[in-house]
N, C-alpha and C positions, 0 to 999 in steps of 0.2 A: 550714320557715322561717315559719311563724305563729305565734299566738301565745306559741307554746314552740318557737319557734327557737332556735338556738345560745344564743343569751342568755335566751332564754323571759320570762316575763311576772311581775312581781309581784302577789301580792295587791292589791287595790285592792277599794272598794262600787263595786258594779257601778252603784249610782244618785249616783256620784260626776262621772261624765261626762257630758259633752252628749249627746243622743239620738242624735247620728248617728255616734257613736261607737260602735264593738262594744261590747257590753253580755255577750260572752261570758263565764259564772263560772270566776275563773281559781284553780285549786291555791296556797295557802297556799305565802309561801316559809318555806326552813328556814334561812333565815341567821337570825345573834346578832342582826343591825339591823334586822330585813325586810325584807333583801334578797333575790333570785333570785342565788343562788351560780355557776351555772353561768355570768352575765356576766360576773363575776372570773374563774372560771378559765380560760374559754376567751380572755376579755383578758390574762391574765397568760400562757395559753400563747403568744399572739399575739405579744407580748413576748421571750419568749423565743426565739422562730422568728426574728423580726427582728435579733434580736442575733447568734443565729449566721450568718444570709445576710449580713450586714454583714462577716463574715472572710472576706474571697477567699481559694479554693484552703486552706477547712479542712475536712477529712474530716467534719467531726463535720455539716456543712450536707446531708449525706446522711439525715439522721433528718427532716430537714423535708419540710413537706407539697409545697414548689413543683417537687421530684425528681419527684413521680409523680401529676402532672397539670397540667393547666393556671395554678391561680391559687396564693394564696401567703398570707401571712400578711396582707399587704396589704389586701387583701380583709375577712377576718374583724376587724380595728380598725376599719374605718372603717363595718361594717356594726353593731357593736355600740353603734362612739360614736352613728351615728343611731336606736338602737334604744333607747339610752341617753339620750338626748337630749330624745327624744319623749313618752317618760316621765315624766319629771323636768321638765319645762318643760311640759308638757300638765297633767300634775297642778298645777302652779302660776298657770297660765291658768284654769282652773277655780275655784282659793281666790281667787287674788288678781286673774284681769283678766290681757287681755292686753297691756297697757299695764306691767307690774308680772313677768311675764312674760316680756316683750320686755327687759326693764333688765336681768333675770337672763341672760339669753342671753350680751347683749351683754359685762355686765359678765367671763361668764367667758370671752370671746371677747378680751375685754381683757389677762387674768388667763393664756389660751394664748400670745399675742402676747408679753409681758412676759418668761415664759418662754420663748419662741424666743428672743429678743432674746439672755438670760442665756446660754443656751447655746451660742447664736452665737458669740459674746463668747468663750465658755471653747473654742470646738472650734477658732477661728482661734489665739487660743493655742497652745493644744494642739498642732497642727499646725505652725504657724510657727515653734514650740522645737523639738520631733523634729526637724523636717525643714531647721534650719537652724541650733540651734545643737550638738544630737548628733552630728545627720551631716548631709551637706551632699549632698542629694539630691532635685533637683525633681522628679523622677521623682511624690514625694508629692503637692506641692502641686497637680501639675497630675491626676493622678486621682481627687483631692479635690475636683479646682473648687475651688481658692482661689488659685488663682495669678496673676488678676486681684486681688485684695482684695492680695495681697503688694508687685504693683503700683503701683494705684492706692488704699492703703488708705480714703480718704476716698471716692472717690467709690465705691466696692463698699460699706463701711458705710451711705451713703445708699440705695443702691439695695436692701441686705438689709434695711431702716427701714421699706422699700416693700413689702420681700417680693417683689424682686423676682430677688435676687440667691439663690441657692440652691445651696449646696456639695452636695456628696455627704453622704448622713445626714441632710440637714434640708430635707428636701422632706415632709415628711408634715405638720407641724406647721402649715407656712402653708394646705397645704390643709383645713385643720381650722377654722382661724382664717377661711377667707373662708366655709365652708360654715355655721360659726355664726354668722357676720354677716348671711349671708342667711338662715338660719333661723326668726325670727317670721313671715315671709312664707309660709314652708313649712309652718310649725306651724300656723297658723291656718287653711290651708287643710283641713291634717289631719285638723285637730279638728270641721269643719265641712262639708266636700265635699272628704272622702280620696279619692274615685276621680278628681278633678278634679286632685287633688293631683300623682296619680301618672300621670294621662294627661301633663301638663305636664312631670314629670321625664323621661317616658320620651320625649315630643316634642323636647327639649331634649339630648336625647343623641343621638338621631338625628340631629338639625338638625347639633351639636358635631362628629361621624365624618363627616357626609355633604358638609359645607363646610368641614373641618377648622380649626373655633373653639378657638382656645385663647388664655392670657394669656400674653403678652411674659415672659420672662427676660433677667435681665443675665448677662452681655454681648450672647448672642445669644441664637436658637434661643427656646425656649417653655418655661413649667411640665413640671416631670418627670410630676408627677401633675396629670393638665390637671382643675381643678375642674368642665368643665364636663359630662364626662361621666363621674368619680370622684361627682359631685352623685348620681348613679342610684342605685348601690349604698347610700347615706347617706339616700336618701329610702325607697328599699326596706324599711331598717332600721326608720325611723323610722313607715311605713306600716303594718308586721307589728307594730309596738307599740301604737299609736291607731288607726289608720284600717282594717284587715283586717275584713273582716263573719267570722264565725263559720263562713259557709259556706265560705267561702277557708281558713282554718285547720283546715276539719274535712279538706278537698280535696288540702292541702297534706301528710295527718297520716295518710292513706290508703293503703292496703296496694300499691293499681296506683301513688302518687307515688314511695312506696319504692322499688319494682321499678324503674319507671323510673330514677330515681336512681342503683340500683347499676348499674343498664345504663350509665351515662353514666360513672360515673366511671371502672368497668373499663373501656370504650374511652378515655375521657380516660390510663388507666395505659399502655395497648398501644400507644398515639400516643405516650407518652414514652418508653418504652422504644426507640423508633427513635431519639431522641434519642443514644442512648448505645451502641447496637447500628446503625450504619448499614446494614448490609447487611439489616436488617426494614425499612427506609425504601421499599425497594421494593415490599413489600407495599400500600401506601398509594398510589391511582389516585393520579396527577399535577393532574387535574383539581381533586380533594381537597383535593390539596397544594399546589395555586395558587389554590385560593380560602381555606384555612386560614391557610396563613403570609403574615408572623408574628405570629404571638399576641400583640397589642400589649399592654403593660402601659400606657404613658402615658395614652391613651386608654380602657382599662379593655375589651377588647374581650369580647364577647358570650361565648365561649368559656369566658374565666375566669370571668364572671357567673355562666353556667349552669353551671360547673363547682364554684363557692362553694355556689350553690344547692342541687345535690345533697350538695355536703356537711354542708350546712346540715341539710334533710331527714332525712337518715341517722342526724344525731350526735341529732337531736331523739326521733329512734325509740329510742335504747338510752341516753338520757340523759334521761329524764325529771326534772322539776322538784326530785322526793324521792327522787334517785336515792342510795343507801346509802354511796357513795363519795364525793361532794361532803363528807360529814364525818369522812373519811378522814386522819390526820395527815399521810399521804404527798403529796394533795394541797394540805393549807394552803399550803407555800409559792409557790406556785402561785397561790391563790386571792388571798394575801396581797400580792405584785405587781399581780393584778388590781383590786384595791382599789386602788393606789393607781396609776393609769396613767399620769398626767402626769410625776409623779416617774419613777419606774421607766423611761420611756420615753428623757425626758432623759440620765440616766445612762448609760444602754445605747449611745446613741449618743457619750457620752465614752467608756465603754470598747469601744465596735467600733473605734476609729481605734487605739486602745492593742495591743487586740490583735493587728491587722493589722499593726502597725510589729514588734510581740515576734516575730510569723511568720513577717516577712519579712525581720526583719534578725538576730535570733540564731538563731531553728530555725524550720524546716521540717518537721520532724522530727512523726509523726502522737503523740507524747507531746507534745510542746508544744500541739499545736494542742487535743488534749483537753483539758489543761491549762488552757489560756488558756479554752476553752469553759465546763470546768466552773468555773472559778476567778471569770469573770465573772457566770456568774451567782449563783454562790452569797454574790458582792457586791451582786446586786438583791434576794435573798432579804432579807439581813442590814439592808439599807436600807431595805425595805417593813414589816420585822417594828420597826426602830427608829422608824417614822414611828406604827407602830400603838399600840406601847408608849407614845410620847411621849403621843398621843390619848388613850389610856385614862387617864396621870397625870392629863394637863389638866382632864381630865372631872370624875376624882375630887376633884382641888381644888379644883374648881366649884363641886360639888356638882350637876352638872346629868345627870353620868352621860355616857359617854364620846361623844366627838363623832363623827357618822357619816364614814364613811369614805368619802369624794369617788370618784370618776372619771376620768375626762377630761372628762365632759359636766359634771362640777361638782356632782353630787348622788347620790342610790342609788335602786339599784332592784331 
């Protein structure tokens, strides 16, 4: 998870950054724009995973990572956008000032917000026609969380305005949008006393679980993804991209990290597999198991961290930067999702409700549910390859050569 983490590191002059910035010389990328390919693809696999965990009770959510261990897809987006982020906004603190900087953050934190809003918009829709004028079944509304908004539609729109109202499907996005708002704060530290950076995130996550802080939701109850200890993983991200000294990425990239690594994840495997085989549950001291469960997701518990981590580590060992398969056709579409995450993401979460309604109201059937899986995605493939294709025209009629192909974080890297 250093400097060739999951997403690894792009090219950059090493005497392009401030001094207290890792100055370690990092591997040429092999992308068409100079980017590190592997932050697309494992964004765009990220993607994917989250589309199929969004169908309850379809077979096909057995191929995903969150079956056989602790963390999930979850994890790998929000570690990439801060690894993304830091990047792309640190290299622009550097040209233009952090003042300059700071505008660009915000402005794409404006630019995510805009988009939650649109999607909002289209998934109350969405939901509100299925579930009332096809068939006449609250069953939907209310495991969606919209069944206040059906309610009260004015005052749930004010309080989704807030971010504070959050159906099923659209909890990722607001926490995105408050971590890029507090961002220049983070980035500057970064870029200038990264370890001060990261004592503070991890102080702040501790304080979060140990007095259990988190931000108000409407109607009740709290954020699904509590930003304030979801913040840890996004500053981790953002740390292994500016702020890691050389000796932590060499530490990180080391044959005893690996080891350890595969040791953590095989028992993170053995611990789920109790999951699905109760009678191995007994295997597991009770003591164990009353200080282990449950693996909270909200709060982003230690568990899943260390278990992203190793897999961070592992994927960083047999996927180096110019790995021969990143120009693979098999993987573009893939890659080509990852390029574009803000879109891609949006959609996916239009067609997870879609899905869910086709599987639960005409088949059940393990052919539909394939079905519906492959059919979705090969709708985010078709819609990342038409956003790319659109870019390349633009470019060409520009004359300026095709336009880079954005993120989430709003830049490349």
């Amino acid at each position: 998870m250093g400097a060739a983490a999951i997403p690894g590191a792009a090219s950059v002059n090493s005497t392009s950054w401030p001094e207290s910035v890792s100055q370690e010389p990092l591997m040429p990328p092999i992308g068409p724009s100079g980017r590190d390919l592997r932050l697309d693809l494992f964004r765009g696999l990220a993607l994917w995973l989250i589309y199929l965990d969004h169908i309850p009770e379809n077979v096909v959510n057995w191929v995903t990572i969150r079956n056989y261990g602790f963390s999930d897809a979850a994890e790998i987006f929000v570690f990439i956008s801060g690894y993304t982020a830091a990047f792309v906004y640190g290299r622009a603190a550097h040209e233009r000032g952090m003042i300059v900087a700071s505008a660009r953050v915000w402005r794409r934190a404006w630019q995510v917000y805009v988009a939650h809003v649109f999607i909002f918009v289209i998934f109350m829709a969405e939901v509100s026609y299925l579930t009332t004028a096809v068939i006449e079944n609250p069953l939907y509304s209310e495991e969606m969380r919209v069944f206040d908004f059906l309610q009260q539609p004015g005052e749930a729109l004010i309080q989704a305005l807030l971010l504070k109202f959050q159906p099923n499907f659209m909890d990722v996005l607001p926490l995105y949008i408050v971590l890029l708002l507090a961002f220049p704060i983070v980035l500057r530290l970064l870029l200038f006393r990264p370890t001060l950076a990261l004592i503070l995130s991890t102080a702040l996550y501790i304080a979060a679980k140990l007095f259990n802080w988190n931000l108000p939701a409407y109607p009740t109850s709290f954020w699904f993804f509590n930003p304030l200890t979801w913040q840890f993983i996004f500053v981790v991200g953002a740390w292994c991209s500016v702020g890691a000294s050389p000796r932590v990425h060499e530490l990180l990239r080391s044959r005893a990290a690996v080891r350890l690594a595969v040791a953590y994840l095989a028992l993170a495997f053995l611990v789920a597999l109790t999951w699905y085989i109760p009678r191995a549950a007994a295997l597991i001291p009770h003591l164990v198991q009353d200080w282990m469960y449950p693996i909270d997701k909200n709060n982003l518990d230690i568990l899943r961290f260390l278990h992203f981590a190793a897999l961070a580590i592992v994927t960083v060992r047999f996927v180096p930067i110019d790995w021969p398969g990143l120009k693979s056709p098999w993987l573009r579409p893939m890659i080509l999702c990852g390029q574009h995450s803000l879109e891609i993401f949006c959609l996916g979460i239009f067609l997870s409700f879609i899905g869910y309604f086709v599987t639960s109201e005409i088949s059940r059937s393990v052919a539909m549910q394939i079905l519906i899986s492959v059919l979705g995605i090969c709708a985010m493939i078709a819609v990342a390859w038409l956003i790319t294709w659109y870019h390349s025209i633009e470019g060409r009629g520009s004359g300026k050569g095709p336009r880079p192909q954005a993120d989430l974080a709003g830049g490349e890297a």
